[in-house]
Each structure stands twice: as C-alpha cells, then as structure tokens.
N, C-alpha and C positions, 0 to 999 in steps of 0.2 A: 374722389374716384370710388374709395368704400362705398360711402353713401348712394351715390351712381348707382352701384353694383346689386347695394342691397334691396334698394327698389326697385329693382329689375327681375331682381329675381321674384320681390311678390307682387308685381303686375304680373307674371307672365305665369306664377301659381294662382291668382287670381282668374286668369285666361283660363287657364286649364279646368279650374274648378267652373267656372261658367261652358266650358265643351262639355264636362260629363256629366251637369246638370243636365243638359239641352238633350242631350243623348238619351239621359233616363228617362226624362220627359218625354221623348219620341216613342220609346221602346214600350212605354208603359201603355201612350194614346193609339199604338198601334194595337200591342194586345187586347186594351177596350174593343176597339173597332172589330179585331176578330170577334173575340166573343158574341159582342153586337150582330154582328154577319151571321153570324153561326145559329144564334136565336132564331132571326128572322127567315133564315131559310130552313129553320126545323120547322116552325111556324107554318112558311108555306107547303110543306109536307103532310103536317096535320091536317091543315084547311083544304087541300087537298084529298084529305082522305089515301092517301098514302101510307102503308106500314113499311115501318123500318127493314132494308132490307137483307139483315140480319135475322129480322126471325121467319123467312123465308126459305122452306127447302129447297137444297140443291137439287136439279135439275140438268142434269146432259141433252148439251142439245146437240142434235143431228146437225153437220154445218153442211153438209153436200144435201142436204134438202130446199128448196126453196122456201116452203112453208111446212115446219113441223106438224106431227098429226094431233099430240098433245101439246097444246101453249103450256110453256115453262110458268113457277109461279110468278117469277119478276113480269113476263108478259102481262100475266093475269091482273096484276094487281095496278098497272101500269093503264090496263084496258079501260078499268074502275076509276081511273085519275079525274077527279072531278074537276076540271080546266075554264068552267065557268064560273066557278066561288074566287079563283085566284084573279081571273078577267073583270070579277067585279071591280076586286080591289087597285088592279094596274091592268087596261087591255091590250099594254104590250107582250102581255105573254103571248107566247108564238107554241111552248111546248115543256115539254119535262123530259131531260137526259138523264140519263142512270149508267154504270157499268155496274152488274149486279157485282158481288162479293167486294163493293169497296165502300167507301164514301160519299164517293163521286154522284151525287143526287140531288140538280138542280132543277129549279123552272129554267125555262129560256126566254130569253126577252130579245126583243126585235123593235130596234128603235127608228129615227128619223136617218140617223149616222151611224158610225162606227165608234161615236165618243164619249156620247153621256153617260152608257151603262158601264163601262171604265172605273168610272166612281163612283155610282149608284147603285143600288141593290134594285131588289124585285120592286119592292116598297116606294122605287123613285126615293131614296132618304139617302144622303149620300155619306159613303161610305168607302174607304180606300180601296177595300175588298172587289168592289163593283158587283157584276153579274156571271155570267154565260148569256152571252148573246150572238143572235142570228146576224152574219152579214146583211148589211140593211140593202145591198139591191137581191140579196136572192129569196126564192118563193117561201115564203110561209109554210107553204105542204112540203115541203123538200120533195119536191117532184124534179129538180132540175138535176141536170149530170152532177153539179159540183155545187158542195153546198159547204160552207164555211161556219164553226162557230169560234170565238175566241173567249178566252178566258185568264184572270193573270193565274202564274204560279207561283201562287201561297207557299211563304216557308213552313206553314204549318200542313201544309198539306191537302189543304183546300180547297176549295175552286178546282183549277186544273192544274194544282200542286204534281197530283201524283200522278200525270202523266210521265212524270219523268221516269217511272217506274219501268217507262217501255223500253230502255236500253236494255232490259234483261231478258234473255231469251223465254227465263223459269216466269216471271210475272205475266209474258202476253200466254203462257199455256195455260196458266191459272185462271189469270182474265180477257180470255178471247173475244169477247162483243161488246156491242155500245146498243143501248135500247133508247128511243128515241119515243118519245108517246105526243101525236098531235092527236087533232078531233078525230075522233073515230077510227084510230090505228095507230097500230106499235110497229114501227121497224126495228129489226134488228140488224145490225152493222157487224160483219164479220172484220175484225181490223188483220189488216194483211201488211203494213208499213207502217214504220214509225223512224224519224231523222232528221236531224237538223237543216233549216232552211234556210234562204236569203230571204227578204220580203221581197223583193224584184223576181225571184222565180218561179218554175213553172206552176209551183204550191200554190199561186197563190190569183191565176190565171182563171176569169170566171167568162172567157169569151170561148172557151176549149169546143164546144158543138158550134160554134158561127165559123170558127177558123179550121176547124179538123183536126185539134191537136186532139181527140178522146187516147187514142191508142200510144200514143208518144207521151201522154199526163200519164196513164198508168204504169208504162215502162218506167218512166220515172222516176215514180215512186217505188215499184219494187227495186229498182236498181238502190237507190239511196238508203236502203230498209237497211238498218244496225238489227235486225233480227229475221231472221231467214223462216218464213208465214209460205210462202210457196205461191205470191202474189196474187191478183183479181183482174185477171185478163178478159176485156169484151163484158167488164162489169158493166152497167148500165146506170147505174146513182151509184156517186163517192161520198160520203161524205170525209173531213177535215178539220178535226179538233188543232187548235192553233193556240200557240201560249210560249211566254218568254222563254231566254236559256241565261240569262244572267251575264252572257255573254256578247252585251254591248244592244242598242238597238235595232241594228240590222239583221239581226241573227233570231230565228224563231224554232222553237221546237213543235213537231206536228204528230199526230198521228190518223191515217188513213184508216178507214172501213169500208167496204162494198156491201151494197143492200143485199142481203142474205136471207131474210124471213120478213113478212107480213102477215099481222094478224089486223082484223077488222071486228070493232064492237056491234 
C-alpha cells in the first residue's frame, strides 16, 4: 500500500509539473505573439506615414460644432494617412481608427466574415491578437446609421484592451472621440455610451433604418451608458466599437459615438 502511495504521489507531481510546463509555454507564445502584433502594426503606422500620436499637440475640440474651423493635429495627420501603400500590401483595409491621447491606433480590415481577422493581423499572418475589423455586411465608407467594428481585449492593453477604460466617468473626459480615417475623410465620433451588452441585443441590430428602430437604438444606448455623456439623440451615423468582457461569451463590452466632425482631403 506504501508503494501504492508513493507512486502516487509522483505521478500526480509529474502531472503537475507537465500543467506548469504547458502553462509557461502558453504564457511565453502568447507574449511572442503580442510583441509580434505590436511590431506589425507599428509597422503599418510607419508605412502609412503616420506619426506617433504622442508627439502630436493637444488640441480642444469644439464638440457642439459640426465641423471645426481649425482640423485638430490628430485630424491632420490622419487626413495625410497614406491608405494606399497599406492596400498594397493587404486590400482588406477598409480604414485607420485612432482615439488620440491613447494607443488605440489601428488599420481596419474588412474581410469576407466576421472570423478570419479574429486571428489574423493586417498582414493576413496569423496571430491570436487578430485585427480591428469592419462588420463584413456594413459599408466600407461608414455611411450607414450603424456601423460595427470588433476587436479582442488584450490583457496588455491593446487592440481594444483599453476600452474597458470607459467605465470611468474621468477617462471618457480625457478621451472623448474616436477618429476614423477612410479615403478622403476623417470622421470624428463624439462617444456618448459605453456598457455591457448581450450579443442578441439591440447593440448589435444592423436592420435599425428598414425596421424604425433609429430612435429606440439611441435610447438605448444612452439608457445603458455606465457613464453619464448627456447622450446623441436624432444622431444620424453611430458608430460601435464592440470587444469582450471576460465575462463568458455572450456578454460583450461596447462603446457608442455619434458622427460629430467631418474633414475631407
């Protein structure tokens, strides 16, 4: 029965040491993979012609204006976004999102589905990290009411990591807009909601102008808002940054903007 005992005990220290092997080994290929990610989309920054948007001056923008009189330099530099050196290289870019004063500075890709760019970077090279990418039925020009991008959220903080930033009333004061750059214009997205969602709900509804829901989407969303923006009633384009909550698969964290500014190159 000793004997029993004693090989028991180092099969199951044997186990143990083969779990925190596998564990290390994850931890480590996941870090690779960040870094990996991190390169390649600095990469499409440069090649883009994109400056860091750190050494950019701040810039107050007027949010009850439609279109500012002076473009901010994030617009500016945004306007300059060469989108046809990145198209060389992958023509699923659709765009380049920004929230100035963060990190948050990707291409956008817009694929056949909702599933490739999940685990693929801009690069099409696959990578855990994935993309930012466009809901694959809506417009390219984000001309429509309701426009969708998803992104995972990186424990590092990447991608659409730091959306989760938006529970705090002091972060949406600090970072109030999302700047969006397609061919020949930057929208700027004033975000007015940010709150946990179902994937079955109205968040996620892109028939809202064939059915009539516009006015009951925006309620909505200000009702649901964990941070009090003072809503976008009779907005006219939403967009809806969309990204996990760690809390299970049917549960998704979003954040709302209303088109607020257009500049045109």
């Amino acid at each position: 029965m000793s004997w029993l005992k004693r090989h028991m005990r180092t099969i199951a220290m044997v186990i143990l040491a083969a779990i925190l092997a596998l564990s290390l080994t994850m931890t480590v290929v996941q870090q690779v993979q960040d870094r990996e990610n991190a390169a390649v989309n600095a990469a499409a920054a440069e090649l883009a012609g994109l400056p860091p948007s750190q050494s950019r001056p701040v810039v107050e923008v007027d949010v009850s204006a439609p279109v500012a009189d002076t473009i901010p330099p994030d617009a500016a530099a945004l306007l300059e976004l060469n989108l046809a050196a990145l198209r060389a290289v992958n023509p699923d870019v659709a765009g380049w999102i920004e929230i100035p004063g963060t990190e948050l500075s990707y291409p956008i890709m817009q694929g056949v589905d909702n599933h490739y760019y999940l685990d693929h970077n801009w690069k099409q090279e696959s990578n855990r990290g994935g993309s930012i990418f466009l809901e694959a039925t809506c417009g390219a020009d984000f001309s429509d009411f309701h426009t969708i991008l998803y992104g995972h959220r990186m424990r590092d903080g990447s991608m659409f990591g730091s959306l989760r930033n938006y529970k705090e009333q002091a972060y949406w004061q600090e970072h109030p807009d999302i700047y969006v750059a397609v061919e020949g214009h930057v929208y700027r997205y004033a975000i007015f909601s940010a709150h946990e969602s179902g994937v079955h709900d109205l968040t996620y509804r892109l028939d809202l102008v064939e059915s009539g829901l516009q006015t009951e989407f925006l309620q909505y969303c200000a009702s649901e808002s964990v941070i009090d923006t003072g809503g976008a009633l009779d907005s006219e384009h939403i967009l809806t940054l969309s990204t996990c909550t760690g809390n299970g698969y049917r549960a998704r964290w979003v954040v709302h903007g209303y088109l607020a500014g257009t500049w045109e190159s």
